[in-house]
Backbone as XML, in Angstrom:
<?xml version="1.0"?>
<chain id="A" units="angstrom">
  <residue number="1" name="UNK">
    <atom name="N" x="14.150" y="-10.588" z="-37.840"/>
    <atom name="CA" x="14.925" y="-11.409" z="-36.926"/>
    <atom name="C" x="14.928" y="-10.759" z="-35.540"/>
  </residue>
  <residue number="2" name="UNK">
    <atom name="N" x="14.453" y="-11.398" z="-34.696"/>
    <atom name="CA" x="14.421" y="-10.898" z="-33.325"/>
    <atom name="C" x="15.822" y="-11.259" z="-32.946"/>
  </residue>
  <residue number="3" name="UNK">
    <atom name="N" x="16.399" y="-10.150" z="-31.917"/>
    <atom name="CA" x="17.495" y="-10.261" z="-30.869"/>
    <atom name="C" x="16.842" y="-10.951" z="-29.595"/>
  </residue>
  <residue number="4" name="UNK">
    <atom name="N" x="17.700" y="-11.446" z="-29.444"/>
    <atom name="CA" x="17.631" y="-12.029" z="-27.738"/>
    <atom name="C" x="18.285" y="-11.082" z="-26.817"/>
  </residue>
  <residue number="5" name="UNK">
    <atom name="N" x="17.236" y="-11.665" z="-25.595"/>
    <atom name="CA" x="17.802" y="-10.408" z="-24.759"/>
    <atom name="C" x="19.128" y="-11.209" z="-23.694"/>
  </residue>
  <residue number="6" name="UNK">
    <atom name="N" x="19.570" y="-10.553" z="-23.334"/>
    <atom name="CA" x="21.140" y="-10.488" z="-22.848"/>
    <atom name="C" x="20.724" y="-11.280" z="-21.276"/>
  </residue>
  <residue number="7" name="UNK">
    <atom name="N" x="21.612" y="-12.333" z="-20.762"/>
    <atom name="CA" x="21.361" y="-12.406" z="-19.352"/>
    <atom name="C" x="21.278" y="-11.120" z="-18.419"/>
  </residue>
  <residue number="8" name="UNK">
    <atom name="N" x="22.183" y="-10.417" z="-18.526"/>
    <atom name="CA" x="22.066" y="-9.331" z="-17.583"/>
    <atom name="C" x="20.405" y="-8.449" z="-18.103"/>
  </residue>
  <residue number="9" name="UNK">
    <atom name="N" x="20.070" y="-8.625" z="-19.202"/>
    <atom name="CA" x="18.702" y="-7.738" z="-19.672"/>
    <atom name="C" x="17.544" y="-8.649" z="-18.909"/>
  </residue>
  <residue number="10" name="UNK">
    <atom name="N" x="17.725" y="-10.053" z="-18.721"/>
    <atom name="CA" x="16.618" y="-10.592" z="-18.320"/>
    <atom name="C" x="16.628" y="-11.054" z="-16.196"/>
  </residue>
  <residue number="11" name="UNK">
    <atom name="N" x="17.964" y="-10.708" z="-16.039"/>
    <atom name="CA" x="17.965" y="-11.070" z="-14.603"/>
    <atom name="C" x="18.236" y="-9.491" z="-13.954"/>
  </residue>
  <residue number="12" name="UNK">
    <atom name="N" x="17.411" y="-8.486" z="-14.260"/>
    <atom name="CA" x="17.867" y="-7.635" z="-13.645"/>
    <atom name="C" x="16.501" y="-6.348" z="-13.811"/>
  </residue>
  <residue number="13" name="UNK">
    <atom name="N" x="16.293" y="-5.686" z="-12.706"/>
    <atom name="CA" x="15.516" y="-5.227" z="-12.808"/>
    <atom name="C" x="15.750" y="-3.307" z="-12.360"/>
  </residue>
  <residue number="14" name="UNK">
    <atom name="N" x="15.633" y="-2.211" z="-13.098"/>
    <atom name="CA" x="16.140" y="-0.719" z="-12.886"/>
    <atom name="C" x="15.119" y="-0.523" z="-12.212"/>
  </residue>
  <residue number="15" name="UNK">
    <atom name="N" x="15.631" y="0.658" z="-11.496"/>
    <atom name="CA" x="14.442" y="1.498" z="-10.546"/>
    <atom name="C" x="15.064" y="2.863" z="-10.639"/>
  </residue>
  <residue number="16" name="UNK">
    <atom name="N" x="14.421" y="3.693" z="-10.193"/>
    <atom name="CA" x="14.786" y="5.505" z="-10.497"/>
    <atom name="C" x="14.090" y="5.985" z="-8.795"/>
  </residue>
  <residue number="17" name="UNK">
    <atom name="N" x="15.271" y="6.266" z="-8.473"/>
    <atom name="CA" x="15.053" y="6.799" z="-6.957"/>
    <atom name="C" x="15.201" y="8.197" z="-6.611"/>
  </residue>
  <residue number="18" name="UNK">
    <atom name="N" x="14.957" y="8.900" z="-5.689"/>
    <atom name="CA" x="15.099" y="10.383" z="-5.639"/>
    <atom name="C" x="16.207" y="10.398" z="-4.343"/>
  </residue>
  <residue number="19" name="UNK">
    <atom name="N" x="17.477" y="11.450" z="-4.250"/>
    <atom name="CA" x="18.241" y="11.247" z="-3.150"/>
    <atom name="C" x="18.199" y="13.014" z="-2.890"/>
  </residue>
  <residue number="20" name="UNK">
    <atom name="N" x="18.086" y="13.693" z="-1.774"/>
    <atom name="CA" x="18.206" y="14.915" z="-1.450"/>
    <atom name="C" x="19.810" y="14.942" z="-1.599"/>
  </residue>
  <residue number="21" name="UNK">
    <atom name="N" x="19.883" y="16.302" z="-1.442"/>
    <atom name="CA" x="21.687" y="16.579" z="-1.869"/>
    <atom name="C" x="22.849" y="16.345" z="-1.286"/>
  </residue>
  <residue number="22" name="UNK">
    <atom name="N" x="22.566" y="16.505" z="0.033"/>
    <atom name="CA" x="23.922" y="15.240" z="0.751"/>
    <atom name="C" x="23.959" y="14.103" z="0.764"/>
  </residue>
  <residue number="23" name="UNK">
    <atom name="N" x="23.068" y="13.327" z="0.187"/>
    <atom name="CA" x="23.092" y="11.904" z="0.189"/>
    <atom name="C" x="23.624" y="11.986" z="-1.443"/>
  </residue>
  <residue number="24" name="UNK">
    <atom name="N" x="23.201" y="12.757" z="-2.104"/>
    <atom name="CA" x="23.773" y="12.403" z="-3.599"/>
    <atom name="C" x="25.296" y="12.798" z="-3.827"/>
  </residue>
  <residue number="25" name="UNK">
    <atom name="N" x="25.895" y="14.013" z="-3.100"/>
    <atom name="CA" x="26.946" y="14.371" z="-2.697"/>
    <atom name="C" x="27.783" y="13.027" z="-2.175"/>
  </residue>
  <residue number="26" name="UNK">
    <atom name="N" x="27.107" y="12.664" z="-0.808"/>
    <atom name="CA" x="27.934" y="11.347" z="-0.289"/>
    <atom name="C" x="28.151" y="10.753" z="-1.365"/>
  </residue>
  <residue number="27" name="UNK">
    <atom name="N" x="27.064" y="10.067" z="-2.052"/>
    <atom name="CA" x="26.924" y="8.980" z="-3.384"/>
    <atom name="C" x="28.159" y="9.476" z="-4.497"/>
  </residue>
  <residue number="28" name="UNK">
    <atom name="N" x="28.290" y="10.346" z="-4.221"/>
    <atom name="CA" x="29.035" y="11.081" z="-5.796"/>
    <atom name="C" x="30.660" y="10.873" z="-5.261"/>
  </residue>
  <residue number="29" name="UNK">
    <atom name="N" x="30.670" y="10.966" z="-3.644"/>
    <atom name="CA" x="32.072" y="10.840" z="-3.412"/>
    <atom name="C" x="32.647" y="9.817" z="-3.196"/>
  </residue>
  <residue number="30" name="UNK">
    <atom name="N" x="31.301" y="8.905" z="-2.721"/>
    <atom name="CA" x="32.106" y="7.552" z="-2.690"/>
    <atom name="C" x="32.185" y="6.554" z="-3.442"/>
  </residue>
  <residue number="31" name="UNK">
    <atom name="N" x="31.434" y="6.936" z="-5.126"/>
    <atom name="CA" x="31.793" y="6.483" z="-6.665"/>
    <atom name="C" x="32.522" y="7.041" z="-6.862"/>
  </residue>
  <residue number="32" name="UNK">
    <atom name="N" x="33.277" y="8.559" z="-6.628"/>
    <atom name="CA" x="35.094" y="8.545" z="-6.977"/>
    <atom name="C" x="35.775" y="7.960" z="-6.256"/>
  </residue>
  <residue number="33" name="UNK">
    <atom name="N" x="35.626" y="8.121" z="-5.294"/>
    <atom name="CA" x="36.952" y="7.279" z="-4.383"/>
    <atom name="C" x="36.918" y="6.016" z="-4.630"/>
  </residue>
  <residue number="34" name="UNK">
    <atom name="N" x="35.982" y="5.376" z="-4.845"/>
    <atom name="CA" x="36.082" y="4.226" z="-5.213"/>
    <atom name="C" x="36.418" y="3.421" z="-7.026"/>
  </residue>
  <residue number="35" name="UNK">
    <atom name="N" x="36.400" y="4.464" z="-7.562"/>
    <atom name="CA" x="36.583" y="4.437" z="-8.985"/>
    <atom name="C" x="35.272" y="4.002" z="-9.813"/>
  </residue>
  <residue number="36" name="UNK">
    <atom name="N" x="33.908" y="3.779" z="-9.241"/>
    <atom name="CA" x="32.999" y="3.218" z="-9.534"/>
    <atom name="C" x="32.025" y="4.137" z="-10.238"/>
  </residue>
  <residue number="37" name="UNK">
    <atom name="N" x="31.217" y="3.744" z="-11.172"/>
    <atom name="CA" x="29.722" y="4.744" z="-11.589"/>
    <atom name="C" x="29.078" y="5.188" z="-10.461"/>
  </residue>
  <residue number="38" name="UNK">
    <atom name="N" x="28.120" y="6.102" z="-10.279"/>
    <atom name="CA" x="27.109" y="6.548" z="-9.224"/>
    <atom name="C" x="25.925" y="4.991" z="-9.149"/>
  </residue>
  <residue number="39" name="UNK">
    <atom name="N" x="25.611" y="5.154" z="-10.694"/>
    <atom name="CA" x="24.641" y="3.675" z="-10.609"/>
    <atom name="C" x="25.392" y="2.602" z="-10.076"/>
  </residue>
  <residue number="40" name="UNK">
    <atom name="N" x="26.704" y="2.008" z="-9.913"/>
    <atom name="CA" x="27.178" y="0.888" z="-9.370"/>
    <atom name="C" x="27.352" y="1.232" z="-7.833"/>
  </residue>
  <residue number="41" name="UNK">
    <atom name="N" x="27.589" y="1.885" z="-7.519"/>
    <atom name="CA" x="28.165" y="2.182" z="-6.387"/>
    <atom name="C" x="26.546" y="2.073" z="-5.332"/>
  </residue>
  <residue number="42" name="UNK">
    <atom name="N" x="25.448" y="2.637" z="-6.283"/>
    <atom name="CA" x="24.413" y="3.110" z="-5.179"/>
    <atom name="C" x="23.725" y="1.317" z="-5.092"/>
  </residue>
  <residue number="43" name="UNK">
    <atom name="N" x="23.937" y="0.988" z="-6.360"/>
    <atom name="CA" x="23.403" y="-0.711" z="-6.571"/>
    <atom name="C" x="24.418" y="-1.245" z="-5.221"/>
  </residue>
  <residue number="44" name="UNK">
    <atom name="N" x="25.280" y="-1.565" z="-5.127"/>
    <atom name="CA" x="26.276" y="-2.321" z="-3.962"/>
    <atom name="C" x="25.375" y="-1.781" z="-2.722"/>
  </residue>
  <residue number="45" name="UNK">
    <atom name="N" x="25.851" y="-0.572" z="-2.585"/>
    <atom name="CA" x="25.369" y="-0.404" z="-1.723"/>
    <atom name="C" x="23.972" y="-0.485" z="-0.941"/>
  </residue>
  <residue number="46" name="UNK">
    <atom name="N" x="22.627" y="-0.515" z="-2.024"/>
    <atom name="CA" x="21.198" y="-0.878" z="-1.552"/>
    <atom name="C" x="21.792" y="-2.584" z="-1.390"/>
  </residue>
  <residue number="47" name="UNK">
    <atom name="N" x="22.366" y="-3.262" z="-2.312"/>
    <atom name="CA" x="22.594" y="-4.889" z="-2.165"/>
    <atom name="C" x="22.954" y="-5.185" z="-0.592"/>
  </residue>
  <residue number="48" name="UNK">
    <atom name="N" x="24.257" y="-4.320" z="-0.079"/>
    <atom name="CA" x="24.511" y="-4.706" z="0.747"/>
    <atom name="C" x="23.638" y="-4.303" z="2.048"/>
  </residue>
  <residue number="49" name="UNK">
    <atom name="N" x="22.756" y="-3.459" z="2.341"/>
    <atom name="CA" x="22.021" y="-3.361" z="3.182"/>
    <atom name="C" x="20.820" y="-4.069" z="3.201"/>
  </residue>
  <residue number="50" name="UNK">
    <atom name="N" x="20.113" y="-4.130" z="2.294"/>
    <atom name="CA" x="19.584" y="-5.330" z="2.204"/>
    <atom name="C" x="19.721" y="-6.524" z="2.837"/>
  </residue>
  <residue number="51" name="UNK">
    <atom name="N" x="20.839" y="-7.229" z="2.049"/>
    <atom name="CA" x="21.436" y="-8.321" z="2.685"/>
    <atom name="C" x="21.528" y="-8.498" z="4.248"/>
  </residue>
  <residue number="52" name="UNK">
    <atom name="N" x="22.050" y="-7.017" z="4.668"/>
    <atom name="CA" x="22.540" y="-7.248" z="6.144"/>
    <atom name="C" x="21.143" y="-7.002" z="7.237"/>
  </residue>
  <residue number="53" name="UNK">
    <atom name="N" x="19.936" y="-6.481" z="6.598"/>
    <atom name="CA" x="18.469" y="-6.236" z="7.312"/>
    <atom name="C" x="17.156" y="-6.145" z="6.722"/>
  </residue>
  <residue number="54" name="UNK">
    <atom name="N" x="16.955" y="-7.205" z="7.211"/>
    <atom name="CA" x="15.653" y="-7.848" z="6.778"/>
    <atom name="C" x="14.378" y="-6.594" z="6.731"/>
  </residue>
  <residue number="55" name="UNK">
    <atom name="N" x="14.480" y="-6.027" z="7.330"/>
    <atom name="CA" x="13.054" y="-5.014" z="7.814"/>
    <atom name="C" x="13.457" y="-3.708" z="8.349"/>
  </residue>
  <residue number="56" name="UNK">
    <atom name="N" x="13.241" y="-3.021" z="8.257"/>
    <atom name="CA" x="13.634" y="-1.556" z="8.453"/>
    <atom name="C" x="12.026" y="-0.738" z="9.763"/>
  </residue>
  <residue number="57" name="UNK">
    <atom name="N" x="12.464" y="-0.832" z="10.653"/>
    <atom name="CA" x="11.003" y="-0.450" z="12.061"/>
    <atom name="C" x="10.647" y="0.825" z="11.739"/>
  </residue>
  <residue number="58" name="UNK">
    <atom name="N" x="9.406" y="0.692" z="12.358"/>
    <atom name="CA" x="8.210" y="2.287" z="11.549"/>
    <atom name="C" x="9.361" y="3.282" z="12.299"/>
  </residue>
  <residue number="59" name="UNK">
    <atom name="N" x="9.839" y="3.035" z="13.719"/>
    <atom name="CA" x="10.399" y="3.705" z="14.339"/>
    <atom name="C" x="11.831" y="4.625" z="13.827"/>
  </residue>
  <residue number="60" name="UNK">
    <atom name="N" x="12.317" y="3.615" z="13.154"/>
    <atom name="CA" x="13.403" y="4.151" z="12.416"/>
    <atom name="C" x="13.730" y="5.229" z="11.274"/>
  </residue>
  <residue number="61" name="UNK">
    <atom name="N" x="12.298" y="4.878" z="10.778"/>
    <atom name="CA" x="11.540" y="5.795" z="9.817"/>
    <atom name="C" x="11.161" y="6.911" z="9.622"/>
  </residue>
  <residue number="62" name="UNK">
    <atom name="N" x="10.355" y="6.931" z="10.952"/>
    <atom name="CA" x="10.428" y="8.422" z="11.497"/>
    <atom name="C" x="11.231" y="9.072" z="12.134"/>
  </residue>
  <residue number="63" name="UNK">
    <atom name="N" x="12.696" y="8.525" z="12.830"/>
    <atom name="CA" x="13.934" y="9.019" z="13.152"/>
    <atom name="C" x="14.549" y="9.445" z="11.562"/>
  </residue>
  <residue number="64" name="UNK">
    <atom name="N" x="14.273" y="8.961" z="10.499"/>
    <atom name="CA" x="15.242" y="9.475" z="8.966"/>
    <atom name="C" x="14.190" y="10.587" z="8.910"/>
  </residue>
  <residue number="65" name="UNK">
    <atom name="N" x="13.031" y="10.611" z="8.557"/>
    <atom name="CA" x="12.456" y="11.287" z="8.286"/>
    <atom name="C" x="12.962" y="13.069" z="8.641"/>
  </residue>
  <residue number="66" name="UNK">
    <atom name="N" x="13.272" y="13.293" z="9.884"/>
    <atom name="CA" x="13.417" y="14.081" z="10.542"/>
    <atom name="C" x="14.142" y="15.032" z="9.714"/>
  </residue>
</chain>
């Protein structure tokens, strides 16, 4: 008997990202303060930038980079 897979199993897709240590630090503090997982918190947060910018300039890129 096969299981079916779950809406959330079929509308959703994981990724595995790498964050240097103050960004995972930030990430870590603002899933406590917020009462949230690290995975929920970092999901909102890629959602909401996203949402708010379409394209990210080579220029900008090499300003993070730095």
């Amino acid at each position: 008997m096969k299981t079916q897979k779950s809406k959330s199993d079929v509308d959703y897709v994981y990724i595995t990202l790498r964050l240097d240590p103050p960004r995972n630090a930030a990430l870590t503090t603002a899933a406590r303060k917020s009462a949230r997982s690290k995975r929920r918190e970092a999901e909102l947060r890629l959602s909401l930038h996203l949402d708010k910018y379409e394209l990210i300039h080579t220029e900008d890129l090499l300003s993070f980079s730095k």
